[in-house]
N, CA, C and O of each residue as an XYZ file, in Angstrom:
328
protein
N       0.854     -1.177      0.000
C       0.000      0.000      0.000
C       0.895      1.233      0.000
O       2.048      1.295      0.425
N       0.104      2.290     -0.597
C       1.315      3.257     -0.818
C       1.115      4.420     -0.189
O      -0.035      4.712     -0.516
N       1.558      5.350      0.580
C       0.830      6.347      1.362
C       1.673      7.682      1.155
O       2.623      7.615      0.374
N       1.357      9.090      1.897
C       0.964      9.861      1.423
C       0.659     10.766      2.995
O      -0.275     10.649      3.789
N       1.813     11.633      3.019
C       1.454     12.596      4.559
C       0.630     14.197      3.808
O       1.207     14.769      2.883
N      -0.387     14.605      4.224
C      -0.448     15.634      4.173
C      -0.087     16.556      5.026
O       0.171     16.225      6.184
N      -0.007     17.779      4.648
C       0.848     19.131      5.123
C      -0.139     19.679      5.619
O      -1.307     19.296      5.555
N       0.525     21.134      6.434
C      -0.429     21.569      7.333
C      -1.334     22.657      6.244
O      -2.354     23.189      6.682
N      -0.775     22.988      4.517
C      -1.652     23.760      3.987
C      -2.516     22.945      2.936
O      -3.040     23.389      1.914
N      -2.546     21.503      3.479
C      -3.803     20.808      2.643
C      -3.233     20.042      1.449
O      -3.901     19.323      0.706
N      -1.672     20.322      1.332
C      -1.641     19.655      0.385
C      -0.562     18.089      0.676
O       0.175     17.797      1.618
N      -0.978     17.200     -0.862
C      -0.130     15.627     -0.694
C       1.142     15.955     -1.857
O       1.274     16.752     -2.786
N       1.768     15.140     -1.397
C       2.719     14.676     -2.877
C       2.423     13.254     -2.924
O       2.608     12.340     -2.121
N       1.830     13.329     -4.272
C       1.154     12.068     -4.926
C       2.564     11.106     -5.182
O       3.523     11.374     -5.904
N       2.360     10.017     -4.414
C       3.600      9.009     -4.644
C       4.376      8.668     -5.975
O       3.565      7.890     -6.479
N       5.312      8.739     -6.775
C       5.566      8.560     -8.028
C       4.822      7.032     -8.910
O       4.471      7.145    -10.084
N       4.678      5.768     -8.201
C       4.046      5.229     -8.311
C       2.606      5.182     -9.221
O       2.146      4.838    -10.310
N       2.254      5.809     -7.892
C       0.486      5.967     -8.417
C       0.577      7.504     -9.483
O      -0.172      7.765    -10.424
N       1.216      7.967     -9.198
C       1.650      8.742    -11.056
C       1.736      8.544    -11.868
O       1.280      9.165    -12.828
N       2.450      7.446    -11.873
C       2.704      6.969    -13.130
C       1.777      6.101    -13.610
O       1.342      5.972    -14.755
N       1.494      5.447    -12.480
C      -0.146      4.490    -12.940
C      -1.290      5.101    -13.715
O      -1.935      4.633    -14.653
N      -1.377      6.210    -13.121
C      -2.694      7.761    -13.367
C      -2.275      8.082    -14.705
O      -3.107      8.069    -15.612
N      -0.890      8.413    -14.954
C      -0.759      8.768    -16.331
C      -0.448     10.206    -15.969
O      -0.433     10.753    -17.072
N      -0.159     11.250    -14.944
C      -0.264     12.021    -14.635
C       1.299     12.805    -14.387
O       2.152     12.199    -13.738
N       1.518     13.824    -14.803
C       2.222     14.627    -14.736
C       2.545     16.034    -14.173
O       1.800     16.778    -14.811
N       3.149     16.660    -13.452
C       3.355     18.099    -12.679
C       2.407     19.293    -14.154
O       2.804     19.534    -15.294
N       1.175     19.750    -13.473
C       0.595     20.612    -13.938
C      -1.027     20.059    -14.780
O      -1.808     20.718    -15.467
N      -1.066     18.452    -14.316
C      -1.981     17.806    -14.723
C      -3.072     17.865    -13.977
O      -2.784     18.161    -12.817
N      -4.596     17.653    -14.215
C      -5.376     18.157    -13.225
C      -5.804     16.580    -12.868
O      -5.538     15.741    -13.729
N      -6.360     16.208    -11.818
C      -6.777     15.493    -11.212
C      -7.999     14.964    -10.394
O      -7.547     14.881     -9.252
N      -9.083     14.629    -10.367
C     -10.445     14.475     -9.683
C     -10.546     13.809     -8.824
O     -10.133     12.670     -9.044
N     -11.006     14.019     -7.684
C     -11.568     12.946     -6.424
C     -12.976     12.890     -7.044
O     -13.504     13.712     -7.792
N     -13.364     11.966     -6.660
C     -14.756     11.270     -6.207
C     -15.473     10.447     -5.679
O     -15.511      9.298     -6.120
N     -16.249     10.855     -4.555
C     -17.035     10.094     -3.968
C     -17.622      8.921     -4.373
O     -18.540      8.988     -5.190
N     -17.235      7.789     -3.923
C     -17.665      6.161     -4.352
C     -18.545      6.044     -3.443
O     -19.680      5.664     -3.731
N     -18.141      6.383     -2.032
C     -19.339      5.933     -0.848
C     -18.706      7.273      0.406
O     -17.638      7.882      0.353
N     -20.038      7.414      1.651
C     -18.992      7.989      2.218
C     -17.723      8.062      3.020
O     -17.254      7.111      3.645
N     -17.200      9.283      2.953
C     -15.435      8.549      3.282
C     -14.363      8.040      2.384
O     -13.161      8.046      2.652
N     -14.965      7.562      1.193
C     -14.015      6.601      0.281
C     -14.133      7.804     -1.312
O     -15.141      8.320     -1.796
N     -12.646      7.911     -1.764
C     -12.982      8.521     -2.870
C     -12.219      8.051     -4.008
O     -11.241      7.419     -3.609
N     -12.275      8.105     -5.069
C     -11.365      7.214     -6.257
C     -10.325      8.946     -6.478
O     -10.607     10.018     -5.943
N      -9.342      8.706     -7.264
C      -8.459     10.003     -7.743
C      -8.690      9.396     -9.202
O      -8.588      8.224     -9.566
N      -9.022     10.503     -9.907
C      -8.939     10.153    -11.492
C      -8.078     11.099    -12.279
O      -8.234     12.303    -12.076
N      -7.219     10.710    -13.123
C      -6.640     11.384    -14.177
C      -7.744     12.721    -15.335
O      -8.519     12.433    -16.248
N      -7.442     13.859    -14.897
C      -8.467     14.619    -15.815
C      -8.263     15.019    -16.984
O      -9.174     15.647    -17.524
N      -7.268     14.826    -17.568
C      -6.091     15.444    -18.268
C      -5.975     14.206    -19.748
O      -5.020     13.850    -20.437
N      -7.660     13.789    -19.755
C      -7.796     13.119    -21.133
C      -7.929     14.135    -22.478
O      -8.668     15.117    -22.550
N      -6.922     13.583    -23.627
C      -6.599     14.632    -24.864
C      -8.370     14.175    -25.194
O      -9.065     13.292    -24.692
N      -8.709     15.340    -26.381
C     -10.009     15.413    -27.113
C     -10.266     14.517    -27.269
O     -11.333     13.975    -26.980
N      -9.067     13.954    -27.942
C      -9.747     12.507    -29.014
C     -10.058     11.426    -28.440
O     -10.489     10.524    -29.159
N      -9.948     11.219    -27.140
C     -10.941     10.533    -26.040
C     -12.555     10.462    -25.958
O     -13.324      9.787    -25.274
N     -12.746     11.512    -27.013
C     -14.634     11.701    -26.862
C     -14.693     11.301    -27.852
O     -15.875     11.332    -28.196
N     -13.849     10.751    -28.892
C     -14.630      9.755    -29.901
C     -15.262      8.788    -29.878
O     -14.796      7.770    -29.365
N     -16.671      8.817    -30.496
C     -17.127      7.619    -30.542
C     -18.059      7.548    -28.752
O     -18.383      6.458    -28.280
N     -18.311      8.725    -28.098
C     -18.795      8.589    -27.510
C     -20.485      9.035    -27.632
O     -21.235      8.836    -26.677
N     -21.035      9.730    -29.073
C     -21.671      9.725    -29.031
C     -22.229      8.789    -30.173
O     -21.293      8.760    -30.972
N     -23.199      8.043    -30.664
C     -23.218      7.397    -31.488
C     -23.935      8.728    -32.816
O     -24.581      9.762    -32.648
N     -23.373      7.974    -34.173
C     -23.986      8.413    -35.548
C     -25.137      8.431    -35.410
O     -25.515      7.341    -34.981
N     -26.317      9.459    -35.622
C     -27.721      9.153    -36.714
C     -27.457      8.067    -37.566
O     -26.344      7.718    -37.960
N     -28.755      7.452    -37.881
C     -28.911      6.263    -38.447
C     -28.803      6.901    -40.161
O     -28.414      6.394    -41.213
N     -29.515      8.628    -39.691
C     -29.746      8.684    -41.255
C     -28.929     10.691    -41.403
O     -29.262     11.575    -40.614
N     -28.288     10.829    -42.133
C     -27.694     12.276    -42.111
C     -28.844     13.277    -42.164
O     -29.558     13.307    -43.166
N     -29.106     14.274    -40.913
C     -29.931     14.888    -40.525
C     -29.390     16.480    -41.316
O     -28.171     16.594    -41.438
N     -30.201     17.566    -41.789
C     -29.380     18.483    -42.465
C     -30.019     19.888    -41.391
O     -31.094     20.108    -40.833
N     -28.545     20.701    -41.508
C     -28.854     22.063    -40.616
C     -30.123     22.325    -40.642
O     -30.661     22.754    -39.621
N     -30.938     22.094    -41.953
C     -32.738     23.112    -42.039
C     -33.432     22.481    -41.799
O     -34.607     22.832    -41.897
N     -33.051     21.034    -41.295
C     -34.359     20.064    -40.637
C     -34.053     20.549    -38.991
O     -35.020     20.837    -38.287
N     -32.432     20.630    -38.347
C     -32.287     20.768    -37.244
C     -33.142     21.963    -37.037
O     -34.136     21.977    -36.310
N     -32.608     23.151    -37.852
C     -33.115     24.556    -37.119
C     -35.173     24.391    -36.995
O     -35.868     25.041    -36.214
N     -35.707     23.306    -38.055
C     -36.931     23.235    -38.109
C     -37.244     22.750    -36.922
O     -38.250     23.307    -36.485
N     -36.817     21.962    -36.227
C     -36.936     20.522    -35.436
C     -36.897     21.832    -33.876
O     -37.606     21.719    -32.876
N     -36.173     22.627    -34.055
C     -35.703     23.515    -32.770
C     -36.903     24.189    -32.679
O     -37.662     23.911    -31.751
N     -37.322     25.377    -33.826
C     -38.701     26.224    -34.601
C     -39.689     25.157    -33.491
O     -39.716     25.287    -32.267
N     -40.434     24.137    -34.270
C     -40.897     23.543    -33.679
C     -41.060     22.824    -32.248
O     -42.118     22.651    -31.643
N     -39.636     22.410    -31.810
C     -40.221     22.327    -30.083
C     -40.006     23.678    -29.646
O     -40.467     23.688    -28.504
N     -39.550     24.868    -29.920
C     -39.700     26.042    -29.252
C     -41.021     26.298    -29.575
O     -41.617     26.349    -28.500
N     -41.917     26.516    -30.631
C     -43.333     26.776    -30.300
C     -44.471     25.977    -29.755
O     -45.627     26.334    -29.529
N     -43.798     24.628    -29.566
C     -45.107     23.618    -28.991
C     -44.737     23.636    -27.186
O     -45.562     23.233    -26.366
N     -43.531     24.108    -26.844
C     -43.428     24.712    -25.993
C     -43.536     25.985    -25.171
O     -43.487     26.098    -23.946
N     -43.683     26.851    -26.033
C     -44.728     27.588    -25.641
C     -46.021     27.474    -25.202
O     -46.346     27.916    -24.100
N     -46.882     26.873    -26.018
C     -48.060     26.567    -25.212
C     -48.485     25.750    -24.436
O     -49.670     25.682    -24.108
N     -47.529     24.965    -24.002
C     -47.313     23.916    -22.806
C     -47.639     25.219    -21.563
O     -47.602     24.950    -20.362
């Protein structure tokens, strides 16, 4: 197990170890998060763009700007009278 003193102004020095595991480098940003309470994961934040590929899936069928802006036209006025 690998540990980690904090200082009296809040901060750690992240073990080289788990750095290098993270992928993480001096000026890289980093996330805690809550799993349960008390317990938090550290995540690497410092994923390049091209990480969001493929995270949203294709239309089945190529949708064109004047159907979108129609499609908008339309729930903005049927929302209105909601």
């Amino acid at each position: 197990m690998t540990t980690a003193t904090l200082t009296s102004k809040g901060q750690v020095t992240i073990p080289a170890t788990v750095r290098a595991a993270l992928g993480v480098d001096a000026g890289d940003r980093i996330e805690f998060v809550e799993t349960e309470p008390g317990r938090f994961e550290v995540i690497a934040a410092t994923l390049p763009v091209t990480a969001l590929k493929g995270l949203v899936a294709k239309p089945a069928k190529p949708v064109s700007v004047a159907a979108m802006n129609a499609a908008i036209r339309e729930r903005a006025r049927r929302g209105l009278r909601q």
